[in-house]
C-alpha positions in Angstrom: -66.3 -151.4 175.6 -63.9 -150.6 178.6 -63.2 -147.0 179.2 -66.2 -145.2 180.0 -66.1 -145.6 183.7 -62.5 -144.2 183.7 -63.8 -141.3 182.7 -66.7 -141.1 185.0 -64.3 -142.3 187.8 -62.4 -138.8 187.4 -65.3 -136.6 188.8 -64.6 -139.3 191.7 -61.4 -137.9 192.8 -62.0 -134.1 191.6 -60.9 -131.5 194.0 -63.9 -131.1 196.0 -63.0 -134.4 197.0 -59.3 -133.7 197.9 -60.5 -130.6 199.6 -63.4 -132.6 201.4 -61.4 -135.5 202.5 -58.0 -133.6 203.5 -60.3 -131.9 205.8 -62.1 -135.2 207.2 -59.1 -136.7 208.1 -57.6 -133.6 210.0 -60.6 -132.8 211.6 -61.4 -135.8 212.8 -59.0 -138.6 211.8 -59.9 -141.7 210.1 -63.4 -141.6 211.7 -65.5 -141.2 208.3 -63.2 -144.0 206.5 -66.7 -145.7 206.7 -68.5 -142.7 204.6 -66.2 -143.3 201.7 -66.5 -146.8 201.7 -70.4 -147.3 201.8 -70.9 -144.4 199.4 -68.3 -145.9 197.0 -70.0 -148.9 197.1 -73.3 -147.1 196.1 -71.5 -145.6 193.8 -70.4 -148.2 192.0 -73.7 -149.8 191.9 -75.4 -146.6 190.6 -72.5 -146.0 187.8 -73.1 -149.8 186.7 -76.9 -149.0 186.4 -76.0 -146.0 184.5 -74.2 -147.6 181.8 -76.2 -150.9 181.6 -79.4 -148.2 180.9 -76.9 -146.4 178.2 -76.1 -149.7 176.5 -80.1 -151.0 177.1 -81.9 -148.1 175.3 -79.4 -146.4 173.2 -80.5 -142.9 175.5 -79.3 -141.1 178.0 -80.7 -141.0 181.4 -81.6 -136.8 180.7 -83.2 -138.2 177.4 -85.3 -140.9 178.8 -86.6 -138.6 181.0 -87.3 -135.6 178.3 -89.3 -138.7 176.2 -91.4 -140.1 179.4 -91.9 -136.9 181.3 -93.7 -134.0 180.8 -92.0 -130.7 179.6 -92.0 -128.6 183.1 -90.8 -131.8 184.8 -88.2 -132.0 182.6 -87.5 -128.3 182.6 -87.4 -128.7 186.6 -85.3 -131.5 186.4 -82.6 -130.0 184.2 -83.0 -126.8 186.6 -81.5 -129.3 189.4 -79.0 -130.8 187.2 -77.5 -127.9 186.2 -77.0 -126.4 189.7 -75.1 -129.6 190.0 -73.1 -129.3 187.1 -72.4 -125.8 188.2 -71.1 -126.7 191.8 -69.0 -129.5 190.1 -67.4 -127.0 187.8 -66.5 -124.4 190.6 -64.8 -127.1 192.4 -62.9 -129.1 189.2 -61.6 -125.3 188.2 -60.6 -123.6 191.6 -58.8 -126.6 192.6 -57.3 -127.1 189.1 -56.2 -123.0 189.7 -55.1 -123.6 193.1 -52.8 -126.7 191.8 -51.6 -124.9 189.2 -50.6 -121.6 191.5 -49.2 -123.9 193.7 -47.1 -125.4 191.6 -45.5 -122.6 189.2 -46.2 -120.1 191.3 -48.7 -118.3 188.9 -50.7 -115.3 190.2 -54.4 -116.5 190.5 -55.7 -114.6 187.1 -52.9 -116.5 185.0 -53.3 -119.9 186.8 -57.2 -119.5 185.4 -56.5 -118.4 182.3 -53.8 -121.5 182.0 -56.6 -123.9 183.4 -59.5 -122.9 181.4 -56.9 -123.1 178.2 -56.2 -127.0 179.1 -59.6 -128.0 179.9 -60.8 -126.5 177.0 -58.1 -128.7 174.6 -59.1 -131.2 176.1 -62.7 -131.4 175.2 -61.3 -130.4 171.8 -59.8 -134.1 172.0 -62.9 -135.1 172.5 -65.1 -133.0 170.5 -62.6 -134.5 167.4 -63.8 -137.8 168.1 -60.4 -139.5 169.6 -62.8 -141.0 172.5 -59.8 -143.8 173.5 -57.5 -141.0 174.0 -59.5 -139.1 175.7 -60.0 -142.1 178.0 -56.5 -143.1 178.3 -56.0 -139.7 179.5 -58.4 -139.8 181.7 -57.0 -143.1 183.3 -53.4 -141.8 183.4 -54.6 -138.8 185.4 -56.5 -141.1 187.9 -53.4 -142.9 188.7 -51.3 -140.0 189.2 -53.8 -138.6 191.5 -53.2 -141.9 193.5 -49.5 -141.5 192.7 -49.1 -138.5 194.4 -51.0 -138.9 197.5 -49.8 -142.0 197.8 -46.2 -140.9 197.9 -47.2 -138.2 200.4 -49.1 -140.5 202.9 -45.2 -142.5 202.3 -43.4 -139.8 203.6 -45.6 -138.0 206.2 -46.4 -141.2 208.6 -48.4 -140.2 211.4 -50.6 -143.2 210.3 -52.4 -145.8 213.0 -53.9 -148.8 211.3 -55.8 -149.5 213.9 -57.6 -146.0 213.8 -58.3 -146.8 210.0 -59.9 -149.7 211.3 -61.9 -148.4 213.7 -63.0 -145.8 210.8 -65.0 -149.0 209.1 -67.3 -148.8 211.9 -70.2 -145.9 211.3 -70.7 -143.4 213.4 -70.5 -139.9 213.6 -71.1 -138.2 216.7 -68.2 -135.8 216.5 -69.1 -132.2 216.0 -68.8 -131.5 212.5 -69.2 -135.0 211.3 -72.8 -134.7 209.6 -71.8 -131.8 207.9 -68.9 -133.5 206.7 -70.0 -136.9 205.7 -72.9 -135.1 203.8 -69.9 -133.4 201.9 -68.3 -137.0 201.4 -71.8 -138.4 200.1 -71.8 -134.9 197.5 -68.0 -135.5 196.5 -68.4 -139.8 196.1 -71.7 -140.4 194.5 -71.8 -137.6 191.5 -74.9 -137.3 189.7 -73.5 -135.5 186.7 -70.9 -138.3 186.9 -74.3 -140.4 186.2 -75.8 -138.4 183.7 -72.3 -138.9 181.3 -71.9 -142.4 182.0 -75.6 -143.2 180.4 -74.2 -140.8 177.4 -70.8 -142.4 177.4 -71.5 -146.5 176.9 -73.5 -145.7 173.8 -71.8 -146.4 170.2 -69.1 -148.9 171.9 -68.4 -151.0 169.5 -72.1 -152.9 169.9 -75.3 -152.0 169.0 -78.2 -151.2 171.6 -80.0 -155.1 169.6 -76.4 -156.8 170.0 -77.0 -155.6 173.7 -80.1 -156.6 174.3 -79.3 -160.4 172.4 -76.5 -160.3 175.3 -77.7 -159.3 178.1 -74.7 -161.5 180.5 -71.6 -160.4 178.2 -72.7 -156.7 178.4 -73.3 -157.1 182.3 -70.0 -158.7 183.1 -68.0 -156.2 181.1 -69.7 -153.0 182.5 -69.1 -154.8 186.3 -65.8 -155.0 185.1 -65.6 -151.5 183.9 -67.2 -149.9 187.2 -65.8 -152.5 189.6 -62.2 -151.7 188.7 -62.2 -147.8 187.7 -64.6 -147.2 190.9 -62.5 -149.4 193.0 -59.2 -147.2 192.0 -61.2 -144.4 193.0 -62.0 -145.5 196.3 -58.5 -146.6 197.4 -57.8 -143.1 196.1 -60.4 -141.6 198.5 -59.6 -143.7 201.4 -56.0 -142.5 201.1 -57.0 -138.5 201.2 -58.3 -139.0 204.7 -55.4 -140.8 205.9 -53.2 -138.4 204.5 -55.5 -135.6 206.3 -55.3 -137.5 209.3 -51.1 -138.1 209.2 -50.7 -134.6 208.5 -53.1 -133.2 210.8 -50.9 -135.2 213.5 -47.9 -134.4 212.4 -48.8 -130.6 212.8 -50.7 -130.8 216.3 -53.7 -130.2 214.8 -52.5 -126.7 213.8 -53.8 -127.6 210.2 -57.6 -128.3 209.6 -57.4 -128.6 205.9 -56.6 -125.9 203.9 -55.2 -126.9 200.6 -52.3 -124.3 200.3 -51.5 -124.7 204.0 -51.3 -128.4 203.0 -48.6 -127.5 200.5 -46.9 -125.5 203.2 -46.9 -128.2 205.8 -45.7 -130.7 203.3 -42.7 -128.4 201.9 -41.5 -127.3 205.6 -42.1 -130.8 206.9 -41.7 -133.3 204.7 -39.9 -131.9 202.1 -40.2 -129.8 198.3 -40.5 -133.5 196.6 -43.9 -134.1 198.8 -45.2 -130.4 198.2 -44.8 -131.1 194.5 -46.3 -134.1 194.4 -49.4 -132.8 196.2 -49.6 -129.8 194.0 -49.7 -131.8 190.6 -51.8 -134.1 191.9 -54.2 -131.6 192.7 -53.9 -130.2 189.0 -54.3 -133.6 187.5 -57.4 -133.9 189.3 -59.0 -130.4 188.7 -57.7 -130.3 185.3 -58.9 -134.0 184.1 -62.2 -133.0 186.0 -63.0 -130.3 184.8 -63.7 -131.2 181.1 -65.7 -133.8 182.4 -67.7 -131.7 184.2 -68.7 -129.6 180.6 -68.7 -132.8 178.9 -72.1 -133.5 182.1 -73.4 -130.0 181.1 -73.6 -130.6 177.3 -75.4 -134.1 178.2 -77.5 -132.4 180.6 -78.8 -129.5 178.3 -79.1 -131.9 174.8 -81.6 -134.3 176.6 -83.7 -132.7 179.4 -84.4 -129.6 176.9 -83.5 -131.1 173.7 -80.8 -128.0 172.9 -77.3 -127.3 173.3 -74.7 -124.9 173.8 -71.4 -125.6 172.5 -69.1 -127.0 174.4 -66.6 -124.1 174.6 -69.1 -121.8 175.4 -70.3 -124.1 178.1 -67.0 -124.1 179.4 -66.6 -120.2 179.8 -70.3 -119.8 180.8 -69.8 -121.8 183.9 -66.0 -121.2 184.9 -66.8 -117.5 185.0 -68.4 -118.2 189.1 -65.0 -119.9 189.5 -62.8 -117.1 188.3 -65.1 -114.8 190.2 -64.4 -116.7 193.4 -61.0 -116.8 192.5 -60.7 -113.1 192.9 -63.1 -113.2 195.9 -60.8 -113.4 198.1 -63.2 -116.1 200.4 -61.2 -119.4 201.5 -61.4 -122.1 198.2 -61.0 -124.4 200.6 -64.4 -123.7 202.3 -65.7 -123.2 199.0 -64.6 -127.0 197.8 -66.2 -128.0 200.7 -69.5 -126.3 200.5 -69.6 -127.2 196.5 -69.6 -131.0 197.6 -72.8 -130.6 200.1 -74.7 -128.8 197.2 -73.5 -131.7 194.6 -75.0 -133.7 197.6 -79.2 -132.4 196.7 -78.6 -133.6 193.6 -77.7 -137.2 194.3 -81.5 -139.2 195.2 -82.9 -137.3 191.9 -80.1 -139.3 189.6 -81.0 -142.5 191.9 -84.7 -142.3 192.0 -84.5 -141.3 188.3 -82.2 -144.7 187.4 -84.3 -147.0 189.6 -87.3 -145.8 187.6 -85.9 -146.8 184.6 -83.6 -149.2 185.1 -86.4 -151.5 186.5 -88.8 -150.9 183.4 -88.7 -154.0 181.6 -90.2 -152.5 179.4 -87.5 -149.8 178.5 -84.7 -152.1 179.5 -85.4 -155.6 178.0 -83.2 -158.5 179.3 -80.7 -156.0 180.9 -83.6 -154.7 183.6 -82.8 -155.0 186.8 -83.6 -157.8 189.0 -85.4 -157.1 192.4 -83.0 -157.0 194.5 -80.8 -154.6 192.4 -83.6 -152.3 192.7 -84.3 -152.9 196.1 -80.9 -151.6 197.0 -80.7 -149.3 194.6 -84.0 -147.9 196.4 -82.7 -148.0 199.9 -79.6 -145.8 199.1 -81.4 -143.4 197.1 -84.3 -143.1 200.5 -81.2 -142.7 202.6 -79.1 -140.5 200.8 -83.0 -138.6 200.3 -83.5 -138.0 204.1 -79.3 -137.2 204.2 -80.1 -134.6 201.8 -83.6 -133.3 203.4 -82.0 -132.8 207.0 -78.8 -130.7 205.7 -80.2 -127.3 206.1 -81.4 -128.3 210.0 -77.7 -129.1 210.6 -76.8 -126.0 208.8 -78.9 -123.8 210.9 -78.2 -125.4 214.2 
């Protein structure tokens, strides 16, 4: 039954979140260290309640929603999702393109062409049935997300313990900071991320009546699942800002986050082996991502409307915004950025629409939640809610 969370755990460290958090930390240093943290915490909770709802009902949370709701609720709801879905996919495939440029040098049409060519063998894997595979893969390409910015944070320095320190304590009274931390919230708490999971869990190797006859086995392995995949993930996270923040230093605060510029820096700086690790970590992430991101589409369309489009056409329907912004000529890094506060709206509907459920006893059996899960579960989903309500006022100001 371990596994799925890996795979949700990649849309955790896609590259709107390297793009977010690189330009975090050299914007304003470790300050938002505290961003990550609370929303990987809510993230983990909200990925647990996923998968415990999967593993409860047998459903996904679109297909729950399709059975209890009426159909223009539905249809509104998958309207939302699937903005979501597209903002994840422009971010998973321009940063997969960018890596992939950056790394071989490819002009921009043939890194696309190469990245929508991967992505799409991928889901083939997992169209075919090899789910551990595809999971495996999915974990190996989490780690050598970590590797490489890991290795890079290594060799560029410029880091201040203390300052990641004081990051722990909220705040964010810089200029720029709401905007910013709205992005993190939008890059750590995915709601198609959400959507999979409760799609994921089912057909594990125990039956949705084997579930509910063991309720404490199935809880302890799906903490286990999100506690450790999540936690990887948030080290991950973590790590993008202080590399943001070290490189940002070590340039005078001549660099602000670009992710080609960060290649630059890191090449005439640091050296070609830190350049190269930044540029296949940033293709691991966008590439890994980005059949997730389809994989969220497919699960979106099947239970809110009760259709679906193939997966491969999925895939070329929604990269083709990508490829067009490709050839746009606008900054990609802005456009990460930007992806990750839309992705942001979308977050309270997947919480309010898992708290609504997941505390139905009902629907969930011995696996509902207990009060204070649902409490807290709640509280983030208000918070995240009035985040979401006052981004345009801070966008207008």
């Amino acid at each position: 039954m371990l596994g799925p969370a890996f795979v949700a755990a990649i849309a955790y460290v896609d590259p709107g979140n390297v793009a977010t958090n690189l330009t975090a930390g050299a914007t304003l240093g470790c300050t938002l260290v505290w961003v990550v943290v609370a929303a990987s915490l809510v993230a983990i909770l909200v990925q647990f309640q996923a998968a415990k709802l999967g593993m409860a009902t047998g459903e996904s949370l679109p297909r729950l929603c399709r059975g209890r709701f009426t159909r223009l609720a539905s249809l509104m709801l998958w309207s939302q999702a699937e903005v979501v879905v597209l903002a994840t996919d422009l971010a998973e495939f321009v940063g997969a393109a960018i890596g992939m440029h950056l790394l071989f040098r490819m002009p921009v049409a043939a890194s696309a062409v190469a990245t929508a060519v991967v992505s799409l063998a991928l889901l083939e894997l997992r169209r075919k049935g090899r789910t551990r595979p595809f999971e495996l893969m999915s974990a190996a390409a989490l780690l050598l997300v970590g590797a490489g910015i890991g290795y890079d944070i290594i060799v560029t320095g410029h880091q201040s313990a203390s300052a990641l320190a004081a990051g722990l304590v909220p705040g964010l009274g810089a200029e720029g900071a709401p905007l910013l931390a709205m992005g993190i919230v939008g890059a750590t708490v995915m709601p198609h991320a959400v959507y999979l999971h409760s799609a994921l869990v089912q057909g594990r190797g125990m039956t949705t009546a084997a579930a509910r006859r063991q309720p404490d086995l199935v809880r302890r392995i799906l903490r286990v699942d999100c506690s450790l995949a999540l936690g990887v993930a948030t080290v991950i996270n973590v790590s993008m800002i202080a590399l943001g923040a070290g490189l940002g230093a070590a340039t005078g605060g001549a660099w602000t986050g670009d992710l080609p510029a960060a290649h630059a820096e890191l090449a005439a700086r640091v050296g070609g082996a830190a350049a190269l690790a930044f540029a296949v970590a940033l293709m691991a992430s966008g590439i890994s991502s980005s059949g997730i991101g389809t994989l969220a589409g497919d699960v979106v369309m099947r239970g809110f409307l009760g259709r679906r489009v193939p997966v491969h056409v999925r895939r070329v329907l929604t990269m083709t915004p990508a490829v067009l912004a490709l050839f746009s000529g606008v900054s990609l890094t802005g456009l990460l950025v930007l992806s990750q506060v839309v992705i942001s709206l979308g977050v309270p509907v997947a919480l309010f629409l898992l708290v609504h459920f997941c505390r139905d006893k009902s629907l969930m059996g011995p696996l509902v939640n207990a009060p204070y899960t649902t409490w807290i579960a709640g509280a983030a989903a208000v918070v995240v809610a009035l985040l979401g309500c006052s981004l345009p006022i801070l966008l207008l100001w």
